[in-house]
Backbone as CSV, one residue per row, in Angstrom:
resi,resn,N_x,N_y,N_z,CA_x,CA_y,CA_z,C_x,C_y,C_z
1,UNK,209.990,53.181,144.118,208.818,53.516,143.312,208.617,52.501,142.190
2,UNK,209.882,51.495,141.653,209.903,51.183,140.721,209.347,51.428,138.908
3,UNK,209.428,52.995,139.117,210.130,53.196,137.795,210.546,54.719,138.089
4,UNK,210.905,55.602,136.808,211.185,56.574,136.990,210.111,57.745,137.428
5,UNK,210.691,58.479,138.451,209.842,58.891,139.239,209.595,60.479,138.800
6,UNK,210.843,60.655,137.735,210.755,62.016,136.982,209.917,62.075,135.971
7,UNK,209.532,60.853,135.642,208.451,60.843,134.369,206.864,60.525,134.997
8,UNK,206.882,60.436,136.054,205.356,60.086,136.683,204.783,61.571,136.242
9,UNK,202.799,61.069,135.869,202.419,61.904,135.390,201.991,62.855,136.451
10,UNK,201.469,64.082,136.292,200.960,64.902,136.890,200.329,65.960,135.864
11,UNK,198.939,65.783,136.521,198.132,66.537,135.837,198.509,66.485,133.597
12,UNK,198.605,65.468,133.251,199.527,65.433,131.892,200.971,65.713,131.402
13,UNK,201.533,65.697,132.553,203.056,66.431,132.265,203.871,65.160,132.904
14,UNK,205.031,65.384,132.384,205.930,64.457,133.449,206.171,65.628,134.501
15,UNK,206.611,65.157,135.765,207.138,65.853,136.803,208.613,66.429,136.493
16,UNK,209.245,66.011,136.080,210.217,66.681,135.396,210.320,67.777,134.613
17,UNK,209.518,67.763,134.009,209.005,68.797,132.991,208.456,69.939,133.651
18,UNK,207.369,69.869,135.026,207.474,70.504,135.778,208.187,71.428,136.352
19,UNK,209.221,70.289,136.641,210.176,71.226,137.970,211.354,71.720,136.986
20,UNK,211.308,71.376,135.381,212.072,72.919,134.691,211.242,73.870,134.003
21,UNK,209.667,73.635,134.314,208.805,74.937,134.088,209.171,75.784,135.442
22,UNK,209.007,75.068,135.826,209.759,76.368,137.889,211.153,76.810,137.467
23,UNK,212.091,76.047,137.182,213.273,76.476,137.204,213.667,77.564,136.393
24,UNK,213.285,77.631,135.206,213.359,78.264,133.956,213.670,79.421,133.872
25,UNK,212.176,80.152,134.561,212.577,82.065,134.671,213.757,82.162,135.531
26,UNK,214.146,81.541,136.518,215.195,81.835,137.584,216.609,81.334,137.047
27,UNK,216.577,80.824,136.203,218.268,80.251,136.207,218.487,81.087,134.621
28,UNK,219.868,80.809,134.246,220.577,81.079,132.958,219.557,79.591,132.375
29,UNK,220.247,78.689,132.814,219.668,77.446,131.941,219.767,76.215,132.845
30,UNK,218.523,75.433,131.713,217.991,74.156,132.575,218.598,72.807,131.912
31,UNK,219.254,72.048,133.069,219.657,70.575,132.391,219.680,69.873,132.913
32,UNK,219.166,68.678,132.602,218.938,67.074,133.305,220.057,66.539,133.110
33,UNK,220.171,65.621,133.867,221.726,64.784,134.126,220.734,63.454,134.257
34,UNK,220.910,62.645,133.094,220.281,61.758,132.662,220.457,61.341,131.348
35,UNK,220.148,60.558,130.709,220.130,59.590,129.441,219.669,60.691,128.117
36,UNK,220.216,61.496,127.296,219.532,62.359,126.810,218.163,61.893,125.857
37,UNK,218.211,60.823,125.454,217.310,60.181,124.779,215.938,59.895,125.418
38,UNK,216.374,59.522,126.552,214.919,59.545,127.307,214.219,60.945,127.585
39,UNK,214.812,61.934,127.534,213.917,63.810,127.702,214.338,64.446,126.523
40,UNK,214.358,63.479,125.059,214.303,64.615,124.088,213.375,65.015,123.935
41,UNK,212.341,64.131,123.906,210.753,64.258,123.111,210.196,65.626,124.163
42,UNK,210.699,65.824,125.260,210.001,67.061,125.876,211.140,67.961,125.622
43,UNK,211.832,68.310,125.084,212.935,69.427,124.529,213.411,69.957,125.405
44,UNK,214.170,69.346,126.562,214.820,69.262,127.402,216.206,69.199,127.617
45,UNK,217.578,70.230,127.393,218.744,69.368,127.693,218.930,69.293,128.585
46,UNK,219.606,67.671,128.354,220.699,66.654,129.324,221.832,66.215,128.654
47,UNK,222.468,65.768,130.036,223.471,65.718,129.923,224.005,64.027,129.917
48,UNK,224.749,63.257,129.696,224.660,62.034,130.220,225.319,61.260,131.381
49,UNK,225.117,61.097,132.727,225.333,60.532,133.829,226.446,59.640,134.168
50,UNK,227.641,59.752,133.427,228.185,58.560,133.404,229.003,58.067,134.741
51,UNK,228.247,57.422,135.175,228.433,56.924,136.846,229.455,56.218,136.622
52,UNK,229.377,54.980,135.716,229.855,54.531,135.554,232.164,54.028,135.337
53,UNK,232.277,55.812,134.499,233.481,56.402,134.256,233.722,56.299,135.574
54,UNK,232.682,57.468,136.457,233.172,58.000,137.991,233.170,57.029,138.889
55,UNK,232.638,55.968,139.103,232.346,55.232,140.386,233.800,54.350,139.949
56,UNK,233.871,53.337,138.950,234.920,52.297,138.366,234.306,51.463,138.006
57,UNK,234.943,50.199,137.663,233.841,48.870,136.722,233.684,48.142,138.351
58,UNK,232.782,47.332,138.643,232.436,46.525,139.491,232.189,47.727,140.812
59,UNK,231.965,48.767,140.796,231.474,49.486,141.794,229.902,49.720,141.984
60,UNK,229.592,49.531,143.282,228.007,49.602,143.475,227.641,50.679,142.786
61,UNK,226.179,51.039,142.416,225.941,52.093,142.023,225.956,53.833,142.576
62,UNK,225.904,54.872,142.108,226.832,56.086,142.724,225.741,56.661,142.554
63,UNK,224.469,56.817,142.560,223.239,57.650,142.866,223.405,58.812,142.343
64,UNK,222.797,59.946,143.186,222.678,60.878,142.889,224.255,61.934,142.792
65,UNK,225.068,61.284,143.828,226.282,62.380,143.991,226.906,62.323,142.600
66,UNK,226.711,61.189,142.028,227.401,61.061,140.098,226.750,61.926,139.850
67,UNK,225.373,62.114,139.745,224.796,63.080,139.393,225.338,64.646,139.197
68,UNK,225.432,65.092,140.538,226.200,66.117,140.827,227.781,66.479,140.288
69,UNK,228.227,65.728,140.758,229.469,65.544,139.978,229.713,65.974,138.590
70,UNK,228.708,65.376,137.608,228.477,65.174,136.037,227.747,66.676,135.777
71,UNK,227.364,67.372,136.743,226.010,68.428,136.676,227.560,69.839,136.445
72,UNK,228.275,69.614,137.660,229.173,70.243,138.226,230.693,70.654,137.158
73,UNK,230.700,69.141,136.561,231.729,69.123,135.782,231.539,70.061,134.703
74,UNK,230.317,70.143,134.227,229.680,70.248,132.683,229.371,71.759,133.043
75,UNK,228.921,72.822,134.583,228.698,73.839,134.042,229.382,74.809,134.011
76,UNK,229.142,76.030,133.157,229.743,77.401,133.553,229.668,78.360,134.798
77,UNK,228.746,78.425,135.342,227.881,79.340,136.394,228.495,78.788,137.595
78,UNK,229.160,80.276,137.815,229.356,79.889,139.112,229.046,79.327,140.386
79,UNK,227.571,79.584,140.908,226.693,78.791,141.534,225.534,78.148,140.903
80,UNK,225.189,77.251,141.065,224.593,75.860,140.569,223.311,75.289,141.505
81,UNK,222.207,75.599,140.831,220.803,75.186,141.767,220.640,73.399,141.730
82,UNK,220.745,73.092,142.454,220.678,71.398,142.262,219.709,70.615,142.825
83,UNK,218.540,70.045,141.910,217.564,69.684,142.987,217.295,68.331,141.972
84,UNK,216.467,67.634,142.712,215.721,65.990,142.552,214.793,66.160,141.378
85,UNK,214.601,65.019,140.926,213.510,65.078,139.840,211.942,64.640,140.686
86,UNK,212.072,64.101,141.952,211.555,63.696,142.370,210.446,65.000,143.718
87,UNK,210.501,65.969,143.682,210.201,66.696,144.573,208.706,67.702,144.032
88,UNK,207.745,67.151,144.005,206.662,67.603,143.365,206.105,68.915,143.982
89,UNK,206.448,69.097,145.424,205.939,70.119,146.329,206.662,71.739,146.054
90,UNK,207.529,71.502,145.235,209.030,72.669,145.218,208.154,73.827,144.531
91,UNK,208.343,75.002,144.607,207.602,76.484,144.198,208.435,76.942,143.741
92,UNK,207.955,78.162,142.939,209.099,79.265,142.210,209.248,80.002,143.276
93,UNK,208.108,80.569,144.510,208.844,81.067,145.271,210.004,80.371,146.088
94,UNK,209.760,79.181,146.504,210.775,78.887,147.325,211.996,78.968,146.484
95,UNK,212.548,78.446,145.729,213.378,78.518,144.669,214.054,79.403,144.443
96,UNK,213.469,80.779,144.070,214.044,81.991,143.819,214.235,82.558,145.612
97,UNK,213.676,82.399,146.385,214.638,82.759,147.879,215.776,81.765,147.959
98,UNK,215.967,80.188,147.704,217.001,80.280,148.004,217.979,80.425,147.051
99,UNK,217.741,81.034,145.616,218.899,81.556,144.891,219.317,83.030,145.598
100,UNK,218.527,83.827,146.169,218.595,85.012,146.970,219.750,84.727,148.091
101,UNK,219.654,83.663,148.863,220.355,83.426,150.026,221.657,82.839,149.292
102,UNK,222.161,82.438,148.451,223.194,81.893,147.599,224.126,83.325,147.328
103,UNK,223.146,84.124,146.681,223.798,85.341,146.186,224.512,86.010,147.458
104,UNK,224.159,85.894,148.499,224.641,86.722,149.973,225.589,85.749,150.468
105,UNK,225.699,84.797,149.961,226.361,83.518,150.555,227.978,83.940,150.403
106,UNK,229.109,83.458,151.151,230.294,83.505,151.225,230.640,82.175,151.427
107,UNK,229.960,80.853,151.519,229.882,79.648,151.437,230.189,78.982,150.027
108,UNK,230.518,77.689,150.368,230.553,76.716,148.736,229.240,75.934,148.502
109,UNK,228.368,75.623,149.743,227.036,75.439,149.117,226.241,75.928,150.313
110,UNK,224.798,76.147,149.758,223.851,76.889,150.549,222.768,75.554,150.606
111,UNK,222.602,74.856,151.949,221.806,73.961,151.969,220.786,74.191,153.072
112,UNK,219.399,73.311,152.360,218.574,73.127,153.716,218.980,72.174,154.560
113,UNK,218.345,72.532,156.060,218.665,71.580,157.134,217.198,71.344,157.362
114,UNK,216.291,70.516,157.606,215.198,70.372,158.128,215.377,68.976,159.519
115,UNK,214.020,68.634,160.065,214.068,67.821,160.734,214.724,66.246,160.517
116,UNK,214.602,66.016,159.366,215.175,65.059,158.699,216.674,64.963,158.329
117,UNK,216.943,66.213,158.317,218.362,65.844,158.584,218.887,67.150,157.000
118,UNK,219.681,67.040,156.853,220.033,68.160,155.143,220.055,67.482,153.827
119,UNK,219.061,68.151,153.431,218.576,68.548,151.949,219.494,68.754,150.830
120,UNK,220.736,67.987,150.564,221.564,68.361,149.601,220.633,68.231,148.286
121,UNK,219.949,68.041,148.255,219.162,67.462,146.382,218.679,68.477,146.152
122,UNK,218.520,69.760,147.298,217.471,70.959,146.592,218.244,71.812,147.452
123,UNK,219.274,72.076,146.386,220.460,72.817,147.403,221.562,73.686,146.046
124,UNK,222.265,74.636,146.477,223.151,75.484,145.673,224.843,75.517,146.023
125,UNK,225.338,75.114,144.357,226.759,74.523,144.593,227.644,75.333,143.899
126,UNK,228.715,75.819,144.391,229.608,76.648,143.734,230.105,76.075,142.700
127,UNK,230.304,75.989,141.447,230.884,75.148,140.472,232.610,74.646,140.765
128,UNK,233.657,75.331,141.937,234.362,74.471,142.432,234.588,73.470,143.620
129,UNK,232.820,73.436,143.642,232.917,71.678,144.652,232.565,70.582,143.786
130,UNK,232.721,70.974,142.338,232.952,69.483,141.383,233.978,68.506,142.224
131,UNK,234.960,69.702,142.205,236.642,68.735,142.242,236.597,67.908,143.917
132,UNK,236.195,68.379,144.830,236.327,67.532,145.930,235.311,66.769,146.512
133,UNK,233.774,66.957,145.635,232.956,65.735,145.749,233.044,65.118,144.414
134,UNK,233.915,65.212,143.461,234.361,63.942,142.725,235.459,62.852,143.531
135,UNK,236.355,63.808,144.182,237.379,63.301,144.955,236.648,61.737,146.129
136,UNK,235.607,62.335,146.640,234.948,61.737,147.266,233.896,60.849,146.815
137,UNK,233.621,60.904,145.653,232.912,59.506,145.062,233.979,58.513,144.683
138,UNK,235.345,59.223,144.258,236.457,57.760,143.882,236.698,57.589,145.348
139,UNK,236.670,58.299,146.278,237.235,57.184,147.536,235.729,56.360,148.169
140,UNK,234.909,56.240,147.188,233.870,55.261,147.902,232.422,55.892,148.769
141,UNK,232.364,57.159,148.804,231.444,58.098,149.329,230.567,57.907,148.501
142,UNK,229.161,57.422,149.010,227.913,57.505,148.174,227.079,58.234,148.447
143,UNK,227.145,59.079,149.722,226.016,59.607,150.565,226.173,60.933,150.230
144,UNK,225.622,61.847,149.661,225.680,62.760,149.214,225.841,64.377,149.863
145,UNK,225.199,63.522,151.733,225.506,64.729,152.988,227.156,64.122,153.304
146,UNK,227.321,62.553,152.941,228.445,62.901,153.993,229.791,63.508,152.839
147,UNK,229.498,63.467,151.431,230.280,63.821,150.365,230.306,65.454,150.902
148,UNK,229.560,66.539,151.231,230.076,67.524,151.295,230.005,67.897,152.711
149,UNK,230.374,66.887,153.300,230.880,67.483,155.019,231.865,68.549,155.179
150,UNK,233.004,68.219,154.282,234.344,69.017,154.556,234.067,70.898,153.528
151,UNK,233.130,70.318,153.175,232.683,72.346,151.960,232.134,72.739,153.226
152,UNK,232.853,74.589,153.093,231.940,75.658,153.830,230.489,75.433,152.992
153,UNK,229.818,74.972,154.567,228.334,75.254,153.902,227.675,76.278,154.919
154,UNK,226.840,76.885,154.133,225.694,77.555,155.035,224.522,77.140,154.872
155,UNK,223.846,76.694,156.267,222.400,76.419,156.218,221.499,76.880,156.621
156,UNK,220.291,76.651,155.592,218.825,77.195,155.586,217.712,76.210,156.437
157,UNK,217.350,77.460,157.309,216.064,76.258,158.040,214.866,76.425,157.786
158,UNK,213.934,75.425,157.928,212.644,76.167,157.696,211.688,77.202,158.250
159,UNK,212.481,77.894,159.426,211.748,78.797,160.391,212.012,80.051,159.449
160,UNK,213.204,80.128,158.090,213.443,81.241,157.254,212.456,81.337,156.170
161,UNK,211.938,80.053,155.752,211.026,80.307,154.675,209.603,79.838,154.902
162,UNK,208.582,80.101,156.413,208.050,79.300,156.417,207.075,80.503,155.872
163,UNK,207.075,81.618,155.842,205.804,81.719,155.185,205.915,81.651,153.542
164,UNK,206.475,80.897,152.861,206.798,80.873,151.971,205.920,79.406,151.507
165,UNK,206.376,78.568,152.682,205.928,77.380,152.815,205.312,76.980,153.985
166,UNK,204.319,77.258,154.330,203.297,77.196,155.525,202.963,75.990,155.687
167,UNK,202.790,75.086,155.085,202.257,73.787,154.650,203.661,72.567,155.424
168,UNK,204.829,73.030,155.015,205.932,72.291,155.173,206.194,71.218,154.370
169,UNK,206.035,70.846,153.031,205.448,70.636,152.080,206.560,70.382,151.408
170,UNK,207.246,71.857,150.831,208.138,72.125,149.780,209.539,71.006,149.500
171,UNK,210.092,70.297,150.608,211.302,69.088,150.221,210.480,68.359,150.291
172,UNK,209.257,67.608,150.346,208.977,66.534,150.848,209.119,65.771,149.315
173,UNK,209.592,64.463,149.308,209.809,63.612,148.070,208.930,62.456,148.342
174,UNK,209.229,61.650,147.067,208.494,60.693,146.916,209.458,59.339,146.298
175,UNK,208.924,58.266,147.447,209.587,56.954,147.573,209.025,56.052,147.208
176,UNK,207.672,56.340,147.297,206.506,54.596,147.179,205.542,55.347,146.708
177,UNK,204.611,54.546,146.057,203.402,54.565,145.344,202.581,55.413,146.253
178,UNK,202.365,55.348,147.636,201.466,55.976,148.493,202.177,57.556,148.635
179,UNK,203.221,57.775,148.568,203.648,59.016,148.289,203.698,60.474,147.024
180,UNK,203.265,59.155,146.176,203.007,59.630,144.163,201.325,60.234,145.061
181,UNK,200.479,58.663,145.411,199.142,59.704,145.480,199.007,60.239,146.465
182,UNK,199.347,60.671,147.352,199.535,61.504,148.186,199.415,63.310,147.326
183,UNK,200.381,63.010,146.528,201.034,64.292,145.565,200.339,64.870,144.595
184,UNK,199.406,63.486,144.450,198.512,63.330,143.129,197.584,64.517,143.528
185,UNK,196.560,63.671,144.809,196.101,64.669,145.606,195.719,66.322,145.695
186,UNK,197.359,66.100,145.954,197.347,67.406,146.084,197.743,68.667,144.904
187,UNK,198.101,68.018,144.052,198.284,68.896,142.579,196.662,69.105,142.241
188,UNK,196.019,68.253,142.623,194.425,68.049,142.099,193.601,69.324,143.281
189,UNK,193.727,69.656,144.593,193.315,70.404,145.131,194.409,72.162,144.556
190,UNK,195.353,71.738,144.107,196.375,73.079,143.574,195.396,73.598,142.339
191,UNK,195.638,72.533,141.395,194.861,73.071,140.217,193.228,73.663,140.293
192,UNK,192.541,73.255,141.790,191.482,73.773,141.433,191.378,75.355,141.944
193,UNK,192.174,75.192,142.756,192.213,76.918,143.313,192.784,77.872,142.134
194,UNK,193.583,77.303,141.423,194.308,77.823,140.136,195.675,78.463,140.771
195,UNK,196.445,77.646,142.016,197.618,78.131,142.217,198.335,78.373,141.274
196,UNK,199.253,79.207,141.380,200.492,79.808,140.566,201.752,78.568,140.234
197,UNK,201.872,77.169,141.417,202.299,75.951,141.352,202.249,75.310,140.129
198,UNK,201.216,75.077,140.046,200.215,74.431,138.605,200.756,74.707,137.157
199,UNK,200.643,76.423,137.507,200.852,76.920,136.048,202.231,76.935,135.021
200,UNK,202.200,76.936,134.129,203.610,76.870,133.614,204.207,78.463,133.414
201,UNK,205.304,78.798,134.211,205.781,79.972,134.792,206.241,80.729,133.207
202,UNK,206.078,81.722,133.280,206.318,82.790,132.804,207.689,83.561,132.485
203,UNK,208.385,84.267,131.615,209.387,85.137,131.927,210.727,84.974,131.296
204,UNK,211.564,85.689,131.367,212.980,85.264,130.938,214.023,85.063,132.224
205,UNK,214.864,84.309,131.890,215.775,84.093,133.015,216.452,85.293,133.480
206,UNK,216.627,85.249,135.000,216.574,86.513,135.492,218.088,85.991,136.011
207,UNK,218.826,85.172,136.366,220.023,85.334,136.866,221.222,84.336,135.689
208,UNK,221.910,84.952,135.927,223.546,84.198,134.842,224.503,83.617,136.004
C-alpha cells in the first residue's frame, strides 16, 4: 500500500479507529500493538511492538506474529480477539459470533478457514499461546498460519456465518491502492443506506 494502512481515511476516521469503534462494546478492552505515539491523538491504547527484542539484531522483519506475541504477552484475558488493522469489511455482528464460538471452544485458538486458506489476523487466542508462538518466532517462523500449526485449533467456515455475511466481504483486506478504493466504494454505498457498519457502536463492554 505504501503507507500505513490503519490510518487510511474512511469516511473522516482512520480505519483503525474504526475497527475499535466495532470492537469496543464486545471486549473488556481495546489495544493496538503499535508505536504508542502514533494513536495517541485518537485516545487509543497501545502497546509497543518490539519486534525487534523478539526477532534478534540482523533478523528480517517479524510482521504481524511479533505482533501477536507482544498483544499476548501484555494481556490478562484469557481469550484474546486478534484482528488486522487492515480489514475494513469486519461487522460487530460478525465479531461478536465469533467471540460466541470462542466461548464454546475447548481449543487454544478459534480460527477462520476460508477459500484462501486461514485467517489467523481475525481470529481468537487463548492468552497461553503467547509462550509457543513466541517459541516459534525465535526459531525463525514468520508465517503466522504456520506459527500456530502445532495449537488445538478449531475452525470456522464461512458456510457458519454466511448469513451474517452474505456479501463474503467480512476478511477481505487490503494490499494496493485498488483495494483502499474498492473499500472506499463501498463504505460510501454503507453510509448511504445508514448501515449499522458506518455507525460508531454503542454500549458497554459485554465480555471480561
Amino acid at each position: 500500500m505504501g503507507r500505513d494502512k490503519g490510518l487510511l481515511d474512511f469516511g473522516g476516521v482512520p480505519l483503525i479507529l474504526h475497527t475499535a469503534r466495532l470492537l469496543d462494546p464486545l471486549v473488556a478492552e481495546v489495544t493496538v500493538v503499535g508505536h504508542p505515539s502514533r494513536y495517541a491523538k485518537f485516545r487509543l491504547r497501545a502497546i509497543a511492538d518490539d519486534a525487534q527484542a523478539q526477532c534478534g539484531q540482523g533478523l528480517p522483519g517479524c510482521g504481524p506474529l511479533a505482533g501477536i506475541v507482544t498483544a499476548l504477552a501484555a494481556t490478562r484475558s484469557s481469550w484474546n480477539l486478534i484482528v488486522a488493522c487492515d480489514l475494513p469489511y469486519l461487522s460487530a455482528k460478525w465479531l461478536d459470533w465469533l467471540l460466541s464460538c470462542a466461548m464454546r471452544s475447548r481449543g487454544e485458538v478459534v480460527v477462520p478457514r476460508t477459500e484462501r486458506g486461514v485467517e489467523p489476523l481475525a481470529a481468537m487466542y487463548r492468552r497461553e499461546c503467547g509462550v509457543p508462538i513466541a517459541a516459534a518466532l525465535a526459531d525463525g517462523v514468520r508465517k503466522v498460519s504456520d506459527a500456530i500449526e502445532e495449537l488445538r485449533a478449531d475452525f470456522v467456515y464461512p458456510r457458519e456465518w454466511r448469513e451474517i455475511d452474505p456479501s463474503g466481504l467480512v476478511l477481505r483486506n487490503m494490499n494496493a491502492p485498488g483495494d483502499y478504493e474498492k473499500a472506499l466504494k463501498w463504505w460510501a454505498a454503507e453510509s448511504l443506506s445508514g448501515s449499522e457498519h458506518v455507525r460508531k457502536p454503542r454500549g458497554k463492554p459485554k465480555r471480561k
